[in-house]
C-alpha positions as CSV (number, residue, x, y, z in Angstrom):
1,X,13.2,13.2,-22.0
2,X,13.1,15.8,-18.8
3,X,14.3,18.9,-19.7
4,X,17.5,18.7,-18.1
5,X,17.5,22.8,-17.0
6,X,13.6,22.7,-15.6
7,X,14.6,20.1,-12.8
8,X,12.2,20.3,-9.8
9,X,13.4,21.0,-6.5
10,X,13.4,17.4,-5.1
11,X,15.8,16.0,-8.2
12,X,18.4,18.7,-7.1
13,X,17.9,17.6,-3.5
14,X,18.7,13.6,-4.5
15,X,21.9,14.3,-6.7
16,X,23.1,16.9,-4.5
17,X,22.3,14.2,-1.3
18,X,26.0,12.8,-1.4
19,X,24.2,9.0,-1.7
20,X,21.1,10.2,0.1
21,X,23.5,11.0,3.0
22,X,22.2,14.3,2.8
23,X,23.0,16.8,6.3
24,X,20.6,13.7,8.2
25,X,23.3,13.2,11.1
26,X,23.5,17.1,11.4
27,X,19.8,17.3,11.3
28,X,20.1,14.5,14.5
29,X,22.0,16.6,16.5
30,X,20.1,19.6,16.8
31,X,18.2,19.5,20.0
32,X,16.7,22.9,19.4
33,X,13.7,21.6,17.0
34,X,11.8,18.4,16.6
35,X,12.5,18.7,12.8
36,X,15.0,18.0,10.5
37,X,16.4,20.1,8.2
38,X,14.2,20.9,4.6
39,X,15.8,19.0,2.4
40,X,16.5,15.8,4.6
41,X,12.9,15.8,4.7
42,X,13.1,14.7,1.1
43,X,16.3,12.3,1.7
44,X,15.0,10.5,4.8
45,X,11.8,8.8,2.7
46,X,14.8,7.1,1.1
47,X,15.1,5.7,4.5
48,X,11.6,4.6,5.0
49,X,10.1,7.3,7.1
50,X,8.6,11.0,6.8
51,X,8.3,13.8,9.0
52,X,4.9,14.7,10.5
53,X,3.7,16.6,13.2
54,X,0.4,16.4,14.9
55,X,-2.5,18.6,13.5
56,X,-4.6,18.2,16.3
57,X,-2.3,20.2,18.3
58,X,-1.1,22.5,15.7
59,X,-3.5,25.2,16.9
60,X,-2.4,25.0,20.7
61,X,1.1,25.3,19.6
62,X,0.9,27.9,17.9
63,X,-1.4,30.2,20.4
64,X,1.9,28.7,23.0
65,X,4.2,30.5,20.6
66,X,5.0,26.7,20.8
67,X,7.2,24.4,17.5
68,X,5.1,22.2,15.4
69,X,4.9,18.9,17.7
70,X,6.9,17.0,14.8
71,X,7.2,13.4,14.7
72,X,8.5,10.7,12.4
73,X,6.7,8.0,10.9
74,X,8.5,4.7,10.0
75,X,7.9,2.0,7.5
76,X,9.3,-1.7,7.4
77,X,10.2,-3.1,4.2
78,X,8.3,-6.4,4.2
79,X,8.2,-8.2,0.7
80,X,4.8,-10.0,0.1
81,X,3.6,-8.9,3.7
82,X,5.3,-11.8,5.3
83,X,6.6,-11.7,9.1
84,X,7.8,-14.4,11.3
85,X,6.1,-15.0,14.8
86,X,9.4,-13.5,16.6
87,X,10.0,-10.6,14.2
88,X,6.2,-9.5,15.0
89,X,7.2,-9.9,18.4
90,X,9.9,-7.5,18.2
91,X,7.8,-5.2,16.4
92,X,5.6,-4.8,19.2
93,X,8.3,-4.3,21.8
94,X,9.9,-1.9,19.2
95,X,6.5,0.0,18.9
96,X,5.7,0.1,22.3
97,X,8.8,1.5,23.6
98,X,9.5,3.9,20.3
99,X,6.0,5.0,18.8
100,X,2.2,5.4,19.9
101,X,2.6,2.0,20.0
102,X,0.0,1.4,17.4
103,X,1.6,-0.9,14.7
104,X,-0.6,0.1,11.2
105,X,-0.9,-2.6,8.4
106,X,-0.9,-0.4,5.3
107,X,-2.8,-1.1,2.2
108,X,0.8,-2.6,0.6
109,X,1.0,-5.2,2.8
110,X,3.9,-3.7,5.5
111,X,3.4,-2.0,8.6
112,X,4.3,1.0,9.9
113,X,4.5,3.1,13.1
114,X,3.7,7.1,14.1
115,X,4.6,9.4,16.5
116,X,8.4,9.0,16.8
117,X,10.3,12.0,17.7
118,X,13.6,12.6,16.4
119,X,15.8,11.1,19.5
120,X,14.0,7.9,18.9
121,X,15.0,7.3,15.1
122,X,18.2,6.0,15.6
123,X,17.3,3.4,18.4
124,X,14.2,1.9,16.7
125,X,16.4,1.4,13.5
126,X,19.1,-0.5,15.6
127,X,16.2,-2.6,17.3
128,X,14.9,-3.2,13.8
129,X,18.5,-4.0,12.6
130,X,18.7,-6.9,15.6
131,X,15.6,-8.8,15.1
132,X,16.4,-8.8,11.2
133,X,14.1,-5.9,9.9
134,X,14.7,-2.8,8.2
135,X,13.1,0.1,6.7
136,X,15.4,0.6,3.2
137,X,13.7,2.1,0.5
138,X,9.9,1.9,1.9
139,X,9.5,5.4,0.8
140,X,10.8,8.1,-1.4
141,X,11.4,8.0,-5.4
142,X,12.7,4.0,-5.8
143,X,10.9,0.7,-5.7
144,X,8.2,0.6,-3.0
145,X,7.1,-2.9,-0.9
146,X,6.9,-5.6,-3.5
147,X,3.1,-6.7,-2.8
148,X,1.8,-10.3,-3.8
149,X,-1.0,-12.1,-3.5
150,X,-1.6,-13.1,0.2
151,X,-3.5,-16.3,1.3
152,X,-1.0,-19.7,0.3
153,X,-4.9,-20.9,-0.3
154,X,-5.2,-19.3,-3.6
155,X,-2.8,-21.2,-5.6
156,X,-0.8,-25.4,-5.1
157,X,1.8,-23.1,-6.2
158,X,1.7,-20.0,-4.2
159,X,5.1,-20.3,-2.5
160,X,6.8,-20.4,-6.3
161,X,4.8,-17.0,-7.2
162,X,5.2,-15.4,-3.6
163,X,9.0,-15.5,-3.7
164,X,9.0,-13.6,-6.6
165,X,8.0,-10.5,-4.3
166,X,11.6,-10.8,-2.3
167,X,13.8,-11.8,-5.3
168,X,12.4,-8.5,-7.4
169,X,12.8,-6.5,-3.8
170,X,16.4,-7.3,-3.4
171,X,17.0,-7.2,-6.9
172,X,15.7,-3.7,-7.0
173,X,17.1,-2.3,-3.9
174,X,19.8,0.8,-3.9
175,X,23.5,0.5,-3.7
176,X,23.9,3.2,-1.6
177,X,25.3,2.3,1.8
178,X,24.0,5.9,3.7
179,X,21.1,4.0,5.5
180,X,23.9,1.9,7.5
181,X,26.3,4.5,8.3
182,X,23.5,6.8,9.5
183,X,21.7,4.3,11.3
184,X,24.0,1.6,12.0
185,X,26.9,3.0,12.6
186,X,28.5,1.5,9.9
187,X,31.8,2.9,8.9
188,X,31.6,5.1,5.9
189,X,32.9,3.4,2.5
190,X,36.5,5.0,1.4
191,X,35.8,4.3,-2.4
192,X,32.7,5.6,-3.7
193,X,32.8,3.2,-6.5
194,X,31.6,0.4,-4.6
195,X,28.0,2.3,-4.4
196,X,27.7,3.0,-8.1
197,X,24.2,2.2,-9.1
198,X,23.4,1.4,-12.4
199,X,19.8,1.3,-12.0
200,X,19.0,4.2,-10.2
201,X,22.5,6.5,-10.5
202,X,22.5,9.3,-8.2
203,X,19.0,10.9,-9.5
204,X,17.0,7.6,-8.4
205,X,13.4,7.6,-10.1
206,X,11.1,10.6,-11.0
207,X,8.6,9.5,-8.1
208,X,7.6,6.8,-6.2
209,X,7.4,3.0,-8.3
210,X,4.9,0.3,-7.0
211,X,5.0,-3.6,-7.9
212,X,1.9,-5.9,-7.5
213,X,2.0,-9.9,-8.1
214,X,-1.1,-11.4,-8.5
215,X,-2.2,-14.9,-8.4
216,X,-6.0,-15.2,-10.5
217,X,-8.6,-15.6,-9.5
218,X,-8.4,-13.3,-6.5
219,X,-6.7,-9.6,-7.8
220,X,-6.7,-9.2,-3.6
221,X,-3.6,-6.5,-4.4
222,X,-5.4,-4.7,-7.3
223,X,-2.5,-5.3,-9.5
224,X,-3.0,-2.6,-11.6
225,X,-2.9,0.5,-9.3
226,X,0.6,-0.4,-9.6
227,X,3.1,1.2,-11.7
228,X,4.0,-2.7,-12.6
229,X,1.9,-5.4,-12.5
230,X,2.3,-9.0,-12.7
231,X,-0.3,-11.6,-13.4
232,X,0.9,-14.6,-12.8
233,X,-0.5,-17.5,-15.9
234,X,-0.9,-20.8,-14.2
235,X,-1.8,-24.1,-15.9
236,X,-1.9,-27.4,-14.6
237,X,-0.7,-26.0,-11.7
238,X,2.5,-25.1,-13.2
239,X,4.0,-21.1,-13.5
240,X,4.3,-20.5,-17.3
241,X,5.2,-16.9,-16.5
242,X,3.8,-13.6,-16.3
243,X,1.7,-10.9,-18.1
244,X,2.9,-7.3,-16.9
245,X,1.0,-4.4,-16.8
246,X,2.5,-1.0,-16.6
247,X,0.7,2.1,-16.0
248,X,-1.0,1.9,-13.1
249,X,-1.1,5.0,-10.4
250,X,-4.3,6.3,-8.4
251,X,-3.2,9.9,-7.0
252,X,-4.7,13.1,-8.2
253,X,-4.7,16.4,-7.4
254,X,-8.7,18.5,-6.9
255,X,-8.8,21.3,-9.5
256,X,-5.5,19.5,-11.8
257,X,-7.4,18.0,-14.8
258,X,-3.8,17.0,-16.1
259,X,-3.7,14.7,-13.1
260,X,-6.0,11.6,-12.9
261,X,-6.4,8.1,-11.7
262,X,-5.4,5.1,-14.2
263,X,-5.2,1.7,-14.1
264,X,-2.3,-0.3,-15.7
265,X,-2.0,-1.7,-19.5
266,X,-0.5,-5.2,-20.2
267,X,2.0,-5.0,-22.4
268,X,2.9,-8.3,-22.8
269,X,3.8,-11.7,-21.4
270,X,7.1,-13.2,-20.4
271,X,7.7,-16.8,-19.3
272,X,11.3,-17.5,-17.6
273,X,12.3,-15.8,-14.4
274,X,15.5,-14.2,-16.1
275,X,13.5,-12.5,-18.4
276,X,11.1,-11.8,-16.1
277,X,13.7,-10.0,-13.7
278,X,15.4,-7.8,-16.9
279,X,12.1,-6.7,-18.2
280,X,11.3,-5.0,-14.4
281,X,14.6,-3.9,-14.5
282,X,14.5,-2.0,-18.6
283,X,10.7,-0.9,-17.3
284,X,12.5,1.2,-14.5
285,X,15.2,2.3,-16.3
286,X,13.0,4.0,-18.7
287,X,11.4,5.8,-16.6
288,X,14.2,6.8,-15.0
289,X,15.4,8.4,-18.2
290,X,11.8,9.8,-19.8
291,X,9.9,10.6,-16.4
292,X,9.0,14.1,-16.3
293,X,11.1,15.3,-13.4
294,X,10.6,19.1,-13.7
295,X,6.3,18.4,-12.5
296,X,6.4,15.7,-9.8
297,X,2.5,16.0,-9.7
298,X,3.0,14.5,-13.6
299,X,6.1,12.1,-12.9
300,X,4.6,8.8,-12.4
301,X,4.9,6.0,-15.1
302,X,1.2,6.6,-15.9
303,X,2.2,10.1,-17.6
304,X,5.2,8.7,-19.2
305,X,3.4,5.6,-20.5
306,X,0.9,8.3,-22.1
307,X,3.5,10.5,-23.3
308,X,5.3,7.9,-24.9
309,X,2.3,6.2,-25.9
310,X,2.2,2.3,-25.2
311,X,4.0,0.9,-28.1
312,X,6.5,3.5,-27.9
313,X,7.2,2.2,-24.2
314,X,6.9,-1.0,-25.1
315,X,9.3,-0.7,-28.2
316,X,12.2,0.8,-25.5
317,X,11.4,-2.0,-23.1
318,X,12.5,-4.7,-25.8
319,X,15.6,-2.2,-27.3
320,X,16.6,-2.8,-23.5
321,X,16.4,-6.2,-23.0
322,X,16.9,-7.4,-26.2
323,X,14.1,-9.7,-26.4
324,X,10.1,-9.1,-27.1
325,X,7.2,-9.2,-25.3
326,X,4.9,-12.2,-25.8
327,X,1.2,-11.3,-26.6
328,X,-0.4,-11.5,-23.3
329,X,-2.2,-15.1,-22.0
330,X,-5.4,-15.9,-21.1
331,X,-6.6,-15.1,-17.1
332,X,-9.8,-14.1,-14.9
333,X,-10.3,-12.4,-11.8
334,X,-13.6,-12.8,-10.5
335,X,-13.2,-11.5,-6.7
336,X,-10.5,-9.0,-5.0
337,X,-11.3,-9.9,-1.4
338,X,-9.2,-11.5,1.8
339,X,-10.3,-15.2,2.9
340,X,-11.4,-15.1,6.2
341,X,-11.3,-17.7,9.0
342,X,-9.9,-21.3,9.1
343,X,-8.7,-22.2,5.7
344,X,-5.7,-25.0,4.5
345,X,-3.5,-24.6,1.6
346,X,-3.2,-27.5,-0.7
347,X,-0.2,-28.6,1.7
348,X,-2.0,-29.0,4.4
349,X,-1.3,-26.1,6.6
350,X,-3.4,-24.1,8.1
351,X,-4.6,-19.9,7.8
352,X,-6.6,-18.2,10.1
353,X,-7.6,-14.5,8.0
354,X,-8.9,-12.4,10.8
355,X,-10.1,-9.0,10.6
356,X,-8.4,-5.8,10.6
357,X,-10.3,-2.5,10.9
358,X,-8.3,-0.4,8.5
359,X,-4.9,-2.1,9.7
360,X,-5.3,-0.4,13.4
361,X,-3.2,-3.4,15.5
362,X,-4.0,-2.2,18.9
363,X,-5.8,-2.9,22.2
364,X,-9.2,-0.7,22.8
365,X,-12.1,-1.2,25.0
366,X,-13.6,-3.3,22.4
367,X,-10.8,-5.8,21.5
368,X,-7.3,-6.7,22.8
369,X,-5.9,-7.2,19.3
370,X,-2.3,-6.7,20.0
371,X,-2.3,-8.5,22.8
372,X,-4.1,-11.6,21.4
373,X,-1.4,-11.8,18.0
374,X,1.2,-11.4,20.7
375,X,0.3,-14.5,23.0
376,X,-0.1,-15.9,19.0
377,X,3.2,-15.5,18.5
378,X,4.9,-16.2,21.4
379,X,3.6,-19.8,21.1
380,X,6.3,-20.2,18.1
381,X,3.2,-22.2,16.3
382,X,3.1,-19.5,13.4
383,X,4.3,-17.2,11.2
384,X,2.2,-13.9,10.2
385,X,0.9,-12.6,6.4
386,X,0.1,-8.9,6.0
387,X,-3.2,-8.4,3.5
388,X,-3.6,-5.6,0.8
389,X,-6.5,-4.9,2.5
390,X,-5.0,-4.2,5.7
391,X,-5.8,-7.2,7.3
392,X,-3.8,-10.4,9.1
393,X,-3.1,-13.7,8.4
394,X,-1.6,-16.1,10.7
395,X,0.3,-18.6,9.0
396,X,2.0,-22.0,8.8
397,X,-0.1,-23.4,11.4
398,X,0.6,-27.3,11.5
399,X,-2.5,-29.5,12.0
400,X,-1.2,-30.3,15.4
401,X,-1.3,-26.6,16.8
402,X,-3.9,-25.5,15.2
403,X,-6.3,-26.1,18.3
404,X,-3.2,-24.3,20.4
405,X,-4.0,-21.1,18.2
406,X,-7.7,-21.6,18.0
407,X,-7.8,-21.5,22.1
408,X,-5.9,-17.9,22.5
409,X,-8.4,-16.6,19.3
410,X,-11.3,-17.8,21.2
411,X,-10.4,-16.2,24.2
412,X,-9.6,-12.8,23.2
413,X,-12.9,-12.9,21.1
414,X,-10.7,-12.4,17.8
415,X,-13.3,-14.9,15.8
416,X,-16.2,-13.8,17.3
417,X,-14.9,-10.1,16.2
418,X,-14.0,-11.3,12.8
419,X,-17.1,-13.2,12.1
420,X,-19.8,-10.4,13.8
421,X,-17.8,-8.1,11.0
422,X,-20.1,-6.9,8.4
423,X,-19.0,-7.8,4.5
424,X,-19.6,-3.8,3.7
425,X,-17.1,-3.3,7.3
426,X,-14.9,-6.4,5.9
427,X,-14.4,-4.9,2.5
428,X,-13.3,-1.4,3.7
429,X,-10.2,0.4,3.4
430,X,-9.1,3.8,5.0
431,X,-5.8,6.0,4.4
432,X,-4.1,7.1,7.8
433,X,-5.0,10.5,7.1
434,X,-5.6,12.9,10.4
435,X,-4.0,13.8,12.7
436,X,-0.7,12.7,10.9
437,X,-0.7,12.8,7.2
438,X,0.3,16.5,6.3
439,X,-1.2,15.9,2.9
440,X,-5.1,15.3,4.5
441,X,-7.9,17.2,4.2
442,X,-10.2,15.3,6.2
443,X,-10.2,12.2,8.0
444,X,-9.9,8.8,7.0
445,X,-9.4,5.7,9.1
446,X,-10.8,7.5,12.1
447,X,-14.2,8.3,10.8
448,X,-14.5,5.5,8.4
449,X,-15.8,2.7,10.9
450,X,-18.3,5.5,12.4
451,X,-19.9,6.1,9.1
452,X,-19.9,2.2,8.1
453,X,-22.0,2.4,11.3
454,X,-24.5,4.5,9.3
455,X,-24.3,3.1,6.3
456,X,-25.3,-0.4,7.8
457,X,-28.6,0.3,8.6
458,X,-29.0,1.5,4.6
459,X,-27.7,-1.5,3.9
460,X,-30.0,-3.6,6.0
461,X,-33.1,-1.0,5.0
462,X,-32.8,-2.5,1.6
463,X,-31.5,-6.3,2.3
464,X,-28.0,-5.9,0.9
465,X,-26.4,-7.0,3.9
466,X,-25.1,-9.6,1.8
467,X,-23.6,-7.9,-0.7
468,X,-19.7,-7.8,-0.7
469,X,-19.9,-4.4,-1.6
470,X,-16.1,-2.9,-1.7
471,X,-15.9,0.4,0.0
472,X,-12.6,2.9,0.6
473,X,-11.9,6.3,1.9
474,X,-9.0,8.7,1.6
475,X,-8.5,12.1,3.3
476,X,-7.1,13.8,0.2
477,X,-7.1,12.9,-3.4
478,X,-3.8,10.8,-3.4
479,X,-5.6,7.8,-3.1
480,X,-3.4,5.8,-0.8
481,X,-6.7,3.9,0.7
482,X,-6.7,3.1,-3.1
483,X,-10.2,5.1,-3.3
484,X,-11.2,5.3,-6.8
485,X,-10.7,1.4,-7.5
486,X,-13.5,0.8,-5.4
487,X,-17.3,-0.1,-6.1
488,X,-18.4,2.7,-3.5
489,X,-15.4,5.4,-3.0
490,X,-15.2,8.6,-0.4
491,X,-12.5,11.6,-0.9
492,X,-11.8,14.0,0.9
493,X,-11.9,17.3,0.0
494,X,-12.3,19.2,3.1
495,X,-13.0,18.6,6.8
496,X,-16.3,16.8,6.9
497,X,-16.3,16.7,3.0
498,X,-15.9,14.0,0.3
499,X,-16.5,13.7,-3.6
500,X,-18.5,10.5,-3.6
501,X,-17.3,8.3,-6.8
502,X,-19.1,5.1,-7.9
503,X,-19.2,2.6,-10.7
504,X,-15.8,0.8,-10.4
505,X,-15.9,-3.4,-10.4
506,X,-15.6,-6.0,-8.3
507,X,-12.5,-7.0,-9.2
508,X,-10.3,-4.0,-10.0
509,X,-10.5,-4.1,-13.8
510,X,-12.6,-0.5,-14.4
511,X,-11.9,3.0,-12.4
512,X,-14.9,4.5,-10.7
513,X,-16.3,7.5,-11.5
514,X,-17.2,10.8,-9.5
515,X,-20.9,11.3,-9.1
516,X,-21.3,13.7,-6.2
517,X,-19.3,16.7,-5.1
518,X,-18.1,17.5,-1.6
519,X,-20.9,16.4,-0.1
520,X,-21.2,16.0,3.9
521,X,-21.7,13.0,5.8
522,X,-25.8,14.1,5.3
523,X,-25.7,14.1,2.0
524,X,-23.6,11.2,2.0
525,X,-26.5,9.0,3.3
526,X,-28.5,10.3,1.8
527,X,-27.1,9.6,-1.5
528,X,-26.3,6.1,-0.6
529,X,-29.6,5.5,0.0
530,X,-31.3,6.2,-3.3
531,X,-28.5,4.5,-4.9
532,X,-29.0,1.3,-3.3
533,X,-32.7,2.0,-3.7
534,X,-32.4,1.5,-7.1
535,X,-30.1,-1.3,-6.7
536,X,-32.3,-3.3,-5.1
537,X,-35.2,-2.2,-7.6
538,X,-33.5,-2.5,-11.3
539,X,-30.4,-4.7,-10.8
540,X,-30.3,-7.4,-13.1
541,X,-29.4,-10.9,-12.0
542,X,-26.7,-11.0,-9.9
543,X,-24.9,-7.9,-10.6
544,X,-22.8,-6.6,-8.1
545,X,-23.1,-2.5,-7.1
546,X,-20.5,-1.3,-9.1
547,X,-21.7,-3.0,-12.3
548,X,-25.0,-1.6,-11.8
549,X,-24.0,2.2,-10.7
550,X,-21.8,1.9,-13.7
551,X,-24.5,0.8,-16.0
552,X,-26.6,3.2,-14.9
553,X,-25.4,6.4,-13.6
554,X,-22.0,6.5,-15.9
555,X,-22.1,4.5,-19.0
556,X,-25.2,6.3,-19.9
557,X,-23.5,9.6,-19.7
């Protein structure tokens, strides 16, 4: 247990917060900064946003004698990634008269939008509140986005698993009613009682708590990055349940060996939904109550799980819930990838997976994205799927209108973009990183495509252009671009810097390792290029890259 006295500076923050009320509609009011007061920086990720401000412009600011140019960033709440065709419409309008009016698919299957300064909060929430969105609980020290499995291809019963994703979201959700007096305008409750929260009290959760679904054979969420995973067991095409993994959590700090990357344990397996929903809920509550909250660097489940040890955790889970575990079932994953193009569920409806570089939903010189999903939309033929891998799915496409949405995809080029994508471009992932993140310490979705660029002609140099090789960036070592559970991964460590790590699967089972240090885009092709060298030279069979680096360069030390 948290030493009660040693509490870190946040955990005062949220119990002192009044219901994460905090001084946010003071903080509105003042006209004289762009920011919001200190410690409603903490509050407001309850919310769904954070405060940023743009680091390109820092340094001209400051020679101006000039404020940090401080703008919000805000997150929708999205279970499972799924959006209808007139809620995305809204988004856009939302985005294009609020933000930058780039909308950015995230890498939990939401979007979210930059560059909204503080006057603009309240109005984008109220626009969000009319079309039927909201942005509760998308950040801060609570449940996260519920991710699941994506394509309705992947299973005759995907529609059973994916509404596990919104019954666990609303089931986790806080009591607290501060994000619709703030916002909404909502008048304030008289009897505090009505908010008491049994799950998360007024201290909420050490840090940050992610939940994966996934649906073998495709691990397309890599279900155990999360602090709680669920595999769901399918026979006969019939759900028998799910085996849950806890444990899960990429971020790590450079120079803190007591921080690290880890994937999840499975503890167990349970079969009906009510037990599926109490054994979430006892997983939380203990670590709520043995989380470390004096380090929040060391406050994820991953540290408690280790502190505890796994039977320990396991043994409180089932005190809890007054049931046990079953031993865990049978399963395989053997890919981790999005299904692009054309595809049918067993239904009969129609997908079309298209292409997302790193989740950027915007028009450029190259491609009227937005616009094309927009004239998508407004035909009413569709509905829309957000991807772990930052991509798009447009969905629930009758046999009828398929032709209808083929025509507009055509026309703005969207297949031809999506099919002329390379696999090593199509298996990418980048973090936001610069100019927003304040965390980053180099770039990350802007640079990535430009050194895909270069890495292409490695690729075709030694005829893997074939290869789905799975490649991520970050631009710190947090690991939101979900870096280290990649075959090939880059982290940044400075401006024009990454630790190069290699030898994690194909399918999100084993970590990768780090091989190279800080290294500059140079050295970065240059090391890419003996590796797949060798590859090409000593792989054996059909082994994919991270089996062989991992054969090579890390079991053997």
């Amino acid at each position: 247990m948290s030493e009660k006295n040693n509490l870190s500076a946040i955990e005062k923050i949220k119990t002192a917060s009044d219901g994460l009320r905090g001084s946010i509609p003071q903080s509105l009011h003042d006209e004289i900064t762009g920011a919001i007061r200190e410690d409603d920086t903490a509050v407001i990720k309850f919310h769904g946003m954070y405060q940023q401000d743009d680091r390109d412009r820092r340094e001209e600011r400051a020679e101006k004698k000039l404020d940090r140019l401080y703008t919000f960033m805000i997150r929708l709440r999205l279970p499972g990634g799924a959006i209808s065709a007139k809620k995305w419409i809204a988004a856009n309008e939302i985005a294009l008269d609020n933000s930058t009016g780039v909308i950015k698919i995230t890498t939990r299957q939401t979007v979210q939008l930059h560059g909204l300064i503080k006057s603009k909060i309240r109005p984008t929430i109220q626009s969000f509140s009319q079309a039927g969105l909201d942005s509760i609980a998308t950040c801060g020290d609570i449940n996260r986005n519920v991710s699941c499995t994506s394509h309705p291809g992947e299973s005759p019963i995907h529609a059973q698993v994916f509404a596990y994703a919104d019954k666990i979201s609303s089931y986790l959700m806080p009591k607290t009613k501060a994000y619709y007096e703030i916002w909404l305008d909502e008048e304030k409750i008289a009897e505090k009682n009505e908010e008491e929260d049994p799950l998360y009290q007024d201290r909420y959760l050490p840090r940050k708590f992610k939940i994966g679904i996934a649906i073998p054979p495709n691990n397309d969420v890599d279900v155990f990055t999360n602090d709680l995973g669920l595999v769901a067991i399918i026979e006969n095409n019939e759900l028998k349940g799910f085996n849950i993994a806890i444990g899960g959590g990429l971020s790590t700090t450079h120079g803190n060996p007591s921080t690290y990357a880890r994937l999840g344990t499975t503890i167990g397996f349970v079969d009906t939904e009510e037990k599926v929903m109490r054994t979430i809920y006892e997983i939380i509550t203990v670590q709520r109550d043995f989380g470390n909250r004096s380090d929040r660097k060391l406050a994820r489940l991953k540290y408690t799980l280790d502190n505890m040890g796994v039977e320990a955790y396991r043994a409180e889970v089932e005190k809890r819930t007054g049931f046990k575990l079953e031993p865990a079932r049978p399963y395989e994953f053997t890919q981790r990838a999005d299904r692009y193009g054309w595809l049918q569920n067993a239904q009969g409806v129609w997908y079309y997976t298209l292409f997302v570089e790193n989740g950027r939903v915007l028009d450029d010189e190259k491609l009227a994205l937005k616009t094309a999903l927009l004239e998508v939309a407004r035909t009413g033929k569709c509905n829309f799927l957000f991807t772990s891998n930052q991509n798009m799915i447009i969905s629930d496409v009758a046999d009828k209108d398929k032709a209808a949405i083929n025509e507009i995809l055509e026309r703005f080029k969207i297949i031809e973009h999506t099919e002329a994508a390379s696999h090593l471009r199509k298996n990418s992932i980048a973090c936001v990183a610069l100019p927003t993140c304040p965390l980053a310490l180099a770039e990350g979705q802007r640079y990535l495509p430009t050194l895909i660029s270069k890495i292409e002609p490695l690729v075709l140099k030694h005829q893997l252009q074939d290869e789905g090789i799975i490649m991520r960036m970050t631009g710190c070592p947090n690991g939101c671009g979900r870096p280290y559970a990649a075959e090939i991964g880059f982290v940044g460590t400075a401006l024009g810097r990454y630790n190069l790590h290699i030898g994690g699967d194909n399918e999100g089972e084993r970590l990768n390792t780090l091989y190279k240090e800080s290294l500059d885009e140079a050295g970065l092709l240059a090391e890419l290029d003996v590796l797949f060298a060798a590859f090409k030279k000593e792989r054996k069979g059909k082994e994919n890259f991270g089996d062989f680096s991992y054969r090579k360069y890390v079991q053997k030390n």
